[in-house]
BAPASE-554823 format. One line per field, with one value per residue (C-alpha): residue number from 1; residue in one letter; x, y, z. Coordinates in Angstrom, 3 decimals. Example, Ala and Ser with C-alpha at 12.3 -4.5 7.8 and 13.67 -1.06 7.14 Angstrom:
2
pos = c(1,2)
code = c(A,S)
u = c(12.300,13.670)
v = c(-4.500,-1.060)
w = c(7.800,7.140)
This chain:
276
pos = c(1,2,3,4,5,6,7,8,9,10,11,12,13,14,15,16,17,18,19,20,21,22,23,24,25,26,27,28,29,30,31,32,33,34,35,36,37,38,39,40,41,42,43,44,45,46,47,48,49,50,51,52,53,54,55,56,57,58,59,60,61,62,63,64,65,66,67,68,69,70,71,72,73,74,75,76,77,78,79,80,81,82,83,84,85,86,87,88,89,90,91,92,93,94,95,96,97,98,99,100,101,102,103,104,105,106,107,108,109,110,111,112,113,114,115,116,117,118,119,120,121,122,123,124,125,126,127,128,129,130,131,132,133,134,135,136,137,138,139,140,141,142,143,144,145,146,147,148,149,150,151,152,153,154,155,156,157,158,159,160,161,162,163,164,165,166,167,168,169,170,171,172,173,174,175,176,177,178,179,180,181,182,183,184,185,186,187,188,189,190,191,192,193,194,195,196,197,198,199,200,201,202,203,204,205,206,207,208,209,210,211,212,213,214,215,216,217,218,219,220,221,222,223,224,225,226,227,228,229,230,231,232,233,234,235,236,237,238,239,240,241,242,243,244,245,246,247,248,249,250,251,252,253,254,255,256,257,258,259,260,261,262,263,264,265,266,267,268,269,270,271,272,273,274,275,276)
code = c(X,X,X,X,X,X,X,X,X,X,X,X,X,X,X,X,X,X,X,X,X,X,X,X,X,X,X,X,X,X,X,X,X,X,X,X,X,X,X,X,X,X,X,X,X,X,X,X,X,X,X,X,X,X,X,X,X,X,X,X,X,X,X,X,X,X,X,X,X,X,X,X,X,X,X,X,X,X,X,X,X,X,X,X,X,X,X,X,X,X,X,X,X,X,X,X,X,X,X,X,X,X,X,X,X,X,X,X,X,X,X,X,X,X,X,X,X,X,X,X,X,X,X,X,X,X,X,X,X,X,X,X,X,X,X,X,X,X,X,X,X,X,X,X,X,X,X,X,X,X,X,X,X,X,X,X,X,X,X,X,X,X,X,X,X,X,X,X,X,X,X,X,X,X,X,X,X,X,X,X,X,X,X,X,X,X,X,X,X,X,X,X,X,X,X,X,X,X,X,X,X,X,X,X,X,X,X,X,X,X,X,X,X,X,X,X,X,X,X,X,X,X,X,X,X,X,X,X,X,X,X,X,X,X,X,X,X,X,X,X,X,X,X,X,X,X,X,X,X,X,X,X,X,X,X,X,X,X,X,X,X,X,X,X,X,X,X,X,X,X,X,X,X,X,X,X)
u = c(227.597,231.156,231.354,229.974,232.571,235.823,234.697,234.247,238.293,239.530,237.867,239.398,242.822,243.581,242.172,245.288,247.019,244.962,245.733,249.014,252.182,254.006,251.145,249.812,251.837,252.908,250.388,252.239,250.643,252.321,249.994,249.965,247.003,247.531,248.442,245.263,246.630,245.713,242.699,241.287,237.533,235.422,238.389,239.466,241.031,238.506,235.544,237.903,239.065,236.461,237.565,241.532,239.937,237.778,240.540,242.774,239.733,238.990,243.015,244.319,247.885,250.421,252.584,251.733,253.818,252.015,253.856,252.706,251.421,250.687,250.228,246.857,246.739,248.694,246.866,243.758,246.249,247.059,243.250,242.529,244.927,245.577,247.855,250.505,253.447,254.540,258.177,258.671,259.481,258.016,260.420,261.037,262.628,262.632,259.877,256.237,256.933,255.911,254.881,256.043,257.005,255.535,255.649,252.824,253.634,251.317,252.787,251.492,253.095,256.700,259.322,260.713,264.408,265.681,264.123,265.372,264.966,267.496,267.305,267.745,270.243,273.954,273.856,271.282,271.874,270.038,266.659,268.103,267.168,268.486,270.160,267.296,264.402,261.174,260.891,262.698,262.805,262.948,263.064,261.697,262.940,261.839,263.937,261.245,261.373,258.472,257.119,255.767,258.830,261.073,262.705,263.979,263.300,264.076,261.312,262.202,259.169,259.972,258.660,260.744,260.847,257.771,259.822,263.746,264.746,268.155,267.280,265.305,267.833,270.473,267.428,267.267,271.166,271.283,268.078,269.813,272.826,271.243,269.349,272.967,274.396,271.803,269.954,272.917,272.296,268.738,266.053,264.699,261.364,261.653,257.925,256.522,255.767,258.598,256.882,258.516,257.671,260.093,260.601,262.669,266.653,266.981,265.729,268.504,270.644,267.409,266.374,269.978,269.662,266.354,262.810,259.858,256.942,254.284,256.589,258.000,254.547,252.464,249.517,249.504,248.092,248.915,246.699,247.424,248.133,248.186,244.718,244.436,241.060,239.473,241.347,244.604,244.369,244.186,248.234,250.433,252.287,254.235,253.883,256.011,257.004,259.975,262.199,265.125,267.154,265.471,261.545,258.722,256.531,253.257,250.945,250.839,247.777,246.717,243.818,240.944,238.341,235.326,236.035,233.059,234.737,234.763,238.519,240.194,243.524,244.851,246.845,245.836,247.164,249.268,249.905,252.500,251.894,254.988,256.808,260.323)
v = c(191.571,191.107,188.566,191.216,193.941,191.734,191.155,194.670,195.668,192.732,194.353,198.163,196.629,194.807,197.748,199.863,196.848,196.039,199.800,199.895,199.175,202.167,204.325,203.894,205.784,204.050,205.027,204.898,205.719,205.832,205.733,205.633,203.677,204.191,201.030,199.136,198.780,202.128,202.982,205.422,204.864,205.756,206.020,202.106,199.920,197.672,200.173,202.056,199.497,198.891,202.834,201.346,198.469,201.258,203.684,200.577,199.680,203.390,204.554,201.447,201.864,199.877,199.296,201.322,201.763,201.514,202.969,201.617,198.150,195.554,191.212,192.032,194.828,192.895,189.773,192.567,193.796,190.720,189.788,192.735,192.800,188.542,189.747,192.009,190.494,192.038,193.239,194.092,192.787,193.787,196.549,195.221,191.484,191.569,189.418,189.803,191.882,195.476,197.641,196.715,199.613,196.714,197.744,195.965,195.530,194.049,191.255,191.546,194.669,194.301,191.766,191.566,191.681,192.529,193.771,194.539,196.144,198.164,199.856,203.807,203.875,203.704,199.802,199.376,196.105,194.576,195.174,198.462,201.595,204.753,208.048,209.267,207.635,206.660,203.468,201.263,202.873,201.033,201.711,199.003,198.738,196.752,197.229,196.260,195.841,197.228,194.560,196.523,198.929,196.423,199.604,199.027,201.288,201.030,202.413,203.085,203.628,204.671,206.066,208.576,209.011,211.023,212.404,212.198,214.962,213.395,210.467,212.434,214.384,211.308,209.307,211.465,211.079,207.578,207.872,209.883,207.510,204.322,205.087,206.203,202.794,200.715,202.116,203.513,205.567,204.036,206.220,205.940,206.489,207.369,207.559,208.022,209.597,211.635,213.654,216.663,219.413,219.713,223.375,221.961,222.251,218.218,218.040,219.762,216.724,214.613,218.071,217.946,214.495,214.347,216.085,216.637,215.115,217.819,220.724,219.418,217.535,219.796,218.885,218.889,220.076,221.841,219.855,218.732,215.024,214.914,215.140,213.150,212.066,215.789,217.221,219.069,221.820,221.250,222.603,220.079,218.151,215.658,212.569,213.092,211.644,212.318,210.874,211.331,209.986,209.503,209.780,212.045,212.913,213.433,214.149,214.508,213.733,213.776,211.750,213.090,212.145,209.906,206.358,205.053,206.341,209.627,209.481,206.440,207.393,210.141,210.565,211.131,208.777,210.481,209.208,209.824,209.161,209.319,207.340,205.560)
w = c(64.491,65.617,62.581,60.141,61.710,61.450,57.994,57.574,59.001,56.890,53.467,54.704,55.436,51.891,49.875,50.140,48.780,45.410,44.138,41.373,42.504,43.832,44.056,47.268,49.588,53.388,56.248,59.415,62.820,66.580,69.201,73.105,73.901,78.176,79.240,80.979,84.441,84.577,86.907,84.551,85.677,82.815,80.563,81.241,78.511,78.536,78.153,75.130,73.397,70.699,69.638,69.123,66.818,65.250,64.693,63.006,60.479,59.414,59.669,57.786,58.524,56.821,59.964,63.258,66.371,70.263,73.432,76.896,75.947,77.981,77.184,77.431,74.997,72.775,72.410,71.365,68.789,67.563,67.321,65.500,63.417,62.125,58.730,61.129,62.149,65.617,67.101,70.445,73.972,77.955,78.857,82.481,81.495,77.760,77.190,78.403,81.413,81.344,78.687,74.786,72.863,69.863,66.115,64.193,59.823,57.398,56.373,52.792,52.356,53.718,54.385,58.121,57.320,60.581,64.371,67.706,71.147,73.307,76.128,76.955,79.533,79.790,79.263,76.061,75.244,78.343,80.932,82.253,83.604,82.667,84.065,86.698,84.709,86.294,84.202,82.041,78.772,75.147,71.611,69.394,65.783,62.197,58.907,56.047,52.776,50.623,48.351,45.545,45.265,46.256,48.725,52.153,55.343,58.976,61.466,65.325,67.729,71.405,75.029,76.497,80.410,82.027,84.935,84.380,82.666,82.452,81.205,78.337,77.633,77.175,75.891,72.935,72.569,72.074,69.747,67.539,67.984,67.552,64.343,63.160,63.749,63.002,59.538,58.684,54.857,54.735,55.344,58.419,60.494,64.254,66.079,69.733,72.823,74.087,77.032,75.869,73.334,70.411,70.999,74.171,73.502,74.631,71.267,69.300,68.155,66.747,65.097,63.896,62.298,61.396,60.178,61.706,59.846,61.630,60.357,57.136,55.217,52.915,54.518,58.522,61.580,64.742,67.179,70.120,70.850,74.805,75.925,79.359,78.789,78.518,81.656,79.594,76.872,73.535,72.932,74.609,71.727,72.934,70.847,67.247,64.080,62.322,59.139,56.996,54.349,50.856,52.037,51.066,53.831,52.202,55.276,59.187,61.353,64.525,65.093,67.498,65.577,67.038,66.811,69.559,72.657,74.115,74.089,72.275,75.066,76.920,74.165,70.276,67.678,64.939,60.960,58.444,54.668,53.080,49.862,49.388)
C-alpha cells in the first residue's frame, strides 16, 4: 500500500509538468504545519501527518513554503517530496536547531539561482532575536528561474512573532525592506504566518509595497486559516500571501478540505496560482 501511494504522489506531481510550455500556471502554497514538539494530544504530528503528505499529492504545488518546522518534520518533507530541492536553516543556530521557515521547489520546474536566511531583529544577518519577540524570527528566501518560460522570481516565506507586538510591527518593516534589497525590480512572492490580521495598521508599509493575493485574485475566498484544531472561529485570518512586480495572481485558497485527518494543523494551508 505505501508502495502503491508513493507511486500514486509521484504520477500527481509530474502531471503539471507534461502540459505546454507556459500554460500551466505556478501553484504555490504556505503552510504552518504546528511544529511536532507540540503536545497537541489527538492533534499530534505524528497522528496528522499522513493528511500533510495527502494535502502535497492532491495540492501539487510547484514550490510550497512551511512555518514552524522541525528536523523531524523535515526529513518527512524530504521523503515525501524526493524531486524538491529544500532552503532553509533551524532558526535558533542557523542550522538544524529550532524551527525552519524551509521553502521546498521542484527541481524540474525551476533553477535555484540564489537562497538565503536572515533574521528579524535589529541584527539580521546572524541567530538573533528581535525587539520584544518571543522567539527567534526568520524569513527564508529562493530566487528561481522558471524553466519553461525561462522567467525569474524571488519568493520570501516567513513567521512573524506570536506575542511581541514590537517585534511584529518592526518585523514587517524589515520584510518590506528586505524584499526591496534583495529582489530588487523582479517580481516577488512574500508568504506566511504573520499572527496578525491585515486589517491591523503594522501592516501599512507591506500593503504599501505589495498586493494581497486573497483580495486582489479573481477567484478567492474569505475563510479563515487559523483554526487551532476546532477550538477558534472560523474568521481569524492570519496566515497571507501576497506579490508584486510583473505577476498575475490567478487564484487564492485556503485549504480546509479533508485530507485523512480531522485537522491537517491548527492552521489551514493557503495556495496562489499565479503566472510570470
Amino acid at each position: 500500500m505505501k508502495r502503491l501511494f508513493a507511486a500514486l504522489c509521484a504520477v500527481l506531481f509530474v502531471v503539471p509538468l507534461l502540459a505546454a510550455e507556459g500554460a500551466e500556471p505556478i501553484r504555490l502554497i504556505s503552510y504552518n504545519l504546528r511544529n511536532s514538539g507540540a503536545d497537541d494530544g489527538a492533534n499530534n504530528w505524528e497522528k496528522r501527518s499522513h493528511a500533510t503528505r495527502q494535502m502535497l499529492c492532491e495540492e501539487r504545488p510547484d514550490l510550497f513554503g512551511v512555518q514552524e518546522a522541525l528536523a523531524d518534520q523535515l526529513a518527512f518533507l524530504d521523503a515525501c517530496c524526493p524531486d524538491y530541492g529544500r532552503v532553509g536553516v533551524g532558526r535558533d543556530d542557523g542550522d538544524r536547531s529550532g524551527e525552519t521557515m524551509a521553502i521546498y521547489y521542484n527541481r524540474k520546474r525551476f533553477e535555484l539561482l540564489d537562497s538565503g536566511t536572515l533574521w528579524l531583529s535589529e541584527t539580521p544577518d546572524r541567530v538573533s532575536r528581535g525587539w520584544d519577540g518571543a522567539c527567534n524570527r526568520t524569513m527564508t528566501w529562493v530566487e528561481l528561474r522558471d524553466r519553461r518560460s525561462g522567467k525569474e522570481f524571488f519568493y520570501f516565506n516567513t513567521h512573524l512573532d506570536h506575542q511581541g507586538r514590537t517585534a511584529r510591527e518592526e518585523g514587517v518593516k524589515l520584510v518590506v525592506a528586505k524584499i526591496r534589497e534583495i529582489a530588487g525590480k523582479y517580481p516577488a512572492v512574500l508568504g506566511g504566518d504573520f499572527n496578525t490580521p491585515t486589517d491591523s495598521p503594522i501592516f501599512k508599509p507591506l500593503k504599501s509595497s505589495m498586493k494581497s493575493a486573497r483580495e486582489k485574485a479573481p477567484v478567492s475566498d474569505d475563510k479563515g486559516t487559523f483554526n487551532g484544531f476546532g477550538s477558534a472561529p472560523d474568521t481569524i485570518v492570519i496566515d497571507h500571501l501576497y506579490f508584486r512586480g510583473r505577476l498575475s495572481c490567478l487564484r487564492f485558497a485556503t485549504l480546509d478540505g479533508s485530507y485523512g485527518a480531522p485537522y491537517i494543523s491548527d492552521h489551514y494551508p493557503i495556495l496562489m496560482e499565479f503566472t510570470l
